[in-house]
C-alpha positions, 0 to 999 in steps of 0.5 A, a space after each residue: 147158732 151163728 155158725 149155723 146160720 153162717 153155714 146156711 148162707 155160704 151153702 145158699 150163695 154156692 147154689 146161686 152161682 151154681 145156678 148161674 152158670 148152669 143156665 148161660 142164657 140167664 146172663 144174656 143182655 136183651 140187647 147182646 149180638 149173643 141173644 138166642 134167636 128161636 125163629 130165624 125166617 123172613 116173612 115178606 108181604 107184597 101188595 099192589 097200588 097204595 094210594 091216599 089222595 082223591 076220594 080216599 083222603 075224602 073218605 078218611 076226613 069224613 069216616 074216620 075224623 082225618 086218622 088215616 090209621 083206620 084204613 088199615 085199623 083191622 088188620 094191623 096185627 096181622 101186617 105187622 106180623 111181617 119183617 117188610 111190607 112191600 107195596 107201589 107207592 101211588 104219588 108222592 108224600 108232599 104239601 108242595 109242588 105243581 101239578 104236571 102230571 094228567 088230570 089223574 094226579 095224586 099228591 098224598 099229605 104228610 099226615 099218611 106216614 105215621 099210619 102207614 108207619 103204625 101200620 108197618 107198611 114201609 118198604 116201597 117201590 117208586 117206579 111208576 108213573 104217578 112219582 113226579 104228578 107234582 114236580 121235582 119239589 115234591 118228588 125231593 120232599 118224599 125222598 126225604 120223608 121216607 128217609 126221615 123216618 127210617 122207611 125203605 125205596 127203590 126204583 128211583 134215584 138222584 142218578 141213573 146209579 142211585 135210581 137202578 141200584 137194588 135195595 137190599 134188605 139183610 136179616 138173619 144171614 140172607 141178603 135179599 135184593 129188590 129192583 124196581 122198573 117202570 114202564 112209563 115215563 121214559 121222559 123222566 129217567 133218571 141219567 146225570 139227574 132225579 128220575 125213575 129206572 125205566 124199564 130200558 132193556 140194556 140197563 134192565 139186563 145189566 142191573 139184574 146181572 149186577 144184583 144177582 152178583 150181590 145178594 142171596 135173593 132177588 125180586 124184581 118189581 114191574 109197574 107195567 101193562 094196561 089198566 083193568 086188564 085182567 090177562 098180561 101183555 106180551 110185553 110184560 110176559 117178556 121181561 117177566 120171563 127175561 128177568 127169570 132167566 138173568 137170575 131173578 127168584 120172584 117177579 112183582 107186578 102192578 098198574 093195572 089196578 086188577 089182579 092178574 094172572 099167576 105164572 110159574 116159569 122155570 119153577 120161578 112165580 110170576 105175579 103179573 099184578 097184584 092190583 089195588 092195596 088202598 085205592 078209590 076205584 069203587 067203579 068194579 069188583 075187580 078194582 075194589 079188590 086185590 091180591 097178597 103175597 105172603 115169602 117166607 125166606 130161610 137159608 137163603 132162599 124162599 121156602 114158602 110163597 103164599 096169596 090172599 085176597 084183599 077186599 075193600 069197602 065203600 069207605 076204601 079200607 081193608 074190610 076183609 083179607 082171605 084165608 093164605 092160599 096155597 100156589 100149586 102148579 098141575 098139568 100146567 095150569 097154576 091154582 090157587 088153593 085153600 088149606 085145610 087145616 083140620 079133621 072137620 075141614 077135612 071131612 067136610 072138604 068143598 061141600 056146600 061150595 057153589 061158583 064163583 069163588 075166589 079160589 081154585 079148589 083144595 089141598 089136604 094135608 094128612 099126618 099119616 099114608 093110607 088109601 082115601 076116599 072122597 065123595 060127593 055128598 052135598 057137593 054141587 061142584 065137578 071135582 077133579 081130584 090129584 091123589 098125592 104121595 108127599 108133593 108127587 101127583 101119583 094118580 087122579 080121579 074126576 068126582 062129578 057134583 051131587 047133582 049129576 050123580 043124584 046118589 052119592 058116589 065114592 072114589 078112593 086113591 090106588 096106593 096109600 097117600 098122604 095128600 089129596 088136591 080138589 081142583 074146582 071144574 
């Protein structure tokens, strides 16, 4: 009898290690170099301004029992879904200082890091004209803030080389450089002291040749324009350009406190301003909200880039953030367009949609090619259609409203495709 049993267990501890070594994962540490990595892209949110002083703090002491956290409460899961969030930091972080900056000076509390730290908003840029509204002293405590706490930023330095030095951000094999120039305070540049990168064109051009020198991925960030303006200057479609043609991949942009128009130049996307992220400006529709813009980062290069809307409420937090839109250039006009995403998007298209809306028009994707047909039912809206053979435009149609037609018309692709594009007229 106990040779059986001594049997039975030598056989059981046989098949444990031959267990063992048949699935090599199994003995993996969570904490090993050697652990498996299933997904290996960067997902990279870029907003416009945040800024918590003024009415905003105000409204958090009053609404929310002074926890800042709230502002952003309802979409938590979805900004810590990102590797990096990337926003213009409106102010410095600092109980200290004194005022020198214009009757619009902000200074934001301390007590903002463990939201925005919650929040997952710690990559920003600092280049603008608000970082020095009180002084030296609080343009050092908010250096050594965000570096406290394990927080991300660039344009500014305590020297020109600091201050012009692109932040670099390393994941999964990709080096991602971000620099940062503002447009104002020329008088605060930083030289052999503390100060901005100031968009001085020498320098912008030799910083951004040196930074393509070094990383997989640059974006260039500007704080730049006119306020409440919704078309760019030609100033900032200048450098914007310029920075494209030195090796940048992406332009950034904000100050003007309103979305701006989207530009593809050089197959390169060019967001001139991405207007407010958290700001008291409740004065408009425009300044109330703002725009999003989603990068997924693979093999070192961008492989997806996306925009949503932000939307802010009367006690300025983020109340609502749009479906991702997809950026699409045709014919020389850049769109931004809806996604949809299954078989009863699909059949019901832009039915029942009337102007304005806060996209373009439409992309459907299809698993399979076959000649498609659109029509106007219910549909109140003019409709330029662009049939697509995988991402090539193969042919176009126009579809006008149901109110136009009065009976329902019908237009089918020449050739089978396996996308369709509903461009809103």
């Amino acid at each position: 009898m106990k040779k059986i049993i001594f049997i039975i267990l030598v056989v059981f501890f046989i098949s444990l290690i031959f267990l063992s070594k048949s699935n090599p994962q199994k003995n993996i540490s969570k904490n090993s170099s050697l652990t498996f990595q299933e997904n290996k892209k960067i997902k990279i949110l870029f907003g416009g301004d945040l800024m918590m002083d003024r009415r905003v703090k105000k409204s958090v002491k009053e609404n929310f029992e002074g926890n800042y956290l709230k502002l952003f409460e309802k979409y938590l899961n979805y900004f810590n879904n990102f590797d990096y969030v990337v926003l213009n930091l409106e102010g410095p972080v600092s109980n200290r200082g004194t005022k020198i900056g214009s009757k619009y000076s902000f200074r934001m509390e301390p007590e903002i890091i463990e939201a925005l730290k919650n929040a997952n908003l710690k990559v920003f840029n600092l280049a603008n004209n608000h970082i020095f509204d009180y002084g030296k002293e609080a343009f050092d405590d908010t250096l050594k803030i965000l570096k406290e706490n394990e927080f991300f930023f660039f344009g500014v330095g305590q020297d020109e080389i600091s201050a012009y030095a692109p932040l670099i951000l390393e994941k999964y094999g990709n080096k991602i450089g971000i620099l940062g120039f503002s447009q104002f305070l020329e008088h605060l540049k930083a030289k052999n002291s503390p100060g901005i990168a100031f968009l001085e064109e020498e320098i912008f051009e030799r910083k951004i040749k040196e930074a393509k020198r070094i990383v997989d991925i640059l974006i260039v960030v500007f704080h730049w324009g006119n306020e409440y303006e919704i078309e760019p200057t030609e100033n900032q479609k200048y450098f914007a350009h310029k920075a494209i043609d030195l090796g940048a991949d992406l332009v950034v942009g904000h100050h003007p406190h309103v979305v701006q128009k989207i530009e593809k130049y050089k197959e390169k996307l060019i967001f001139y301003s991405l207007g407010n992220f958290t700001f008291d400006q409740d004065f408009s529709e425009q300044t109330t909200k703002g725009g999003l813009v989603e990068l997924e980062i693979e093999d070192k290069r961008i492989k997806e880039i996306y925009f949503r809307w932000l939307y802010l409420n009367e006690k300025f937090q983020i109340e609502k953030i749009s479906d991702k839109l997809m950026i699409s250039e045709i014919e020389g006009n850049v769109y931004k367009l809806r996604i949809a995403k299954n078989p009863q998007e699909w059949e019901k298209g832009l039915m029942f949609v009337k102007k304005p809306l806060d996209y373009d028009g439409m992309i459907f994707i299809f698993p399979e090619k076959q000649i498609r047909y659109f029509w106007n039912k219910n549909t109140f809206v003019d409709l330029k259609l662009y049939w697509l053979d995988d991402k090539e435009i193969i042919g176009k149609d126009f579809l006008p409203s149901i109110e136009k037609t009065k009976i329902i018309l019908v237009v089918s692709s020449k050739k089978p495709v396996n996308g369709v594009i509903e461009i809103i007229k």
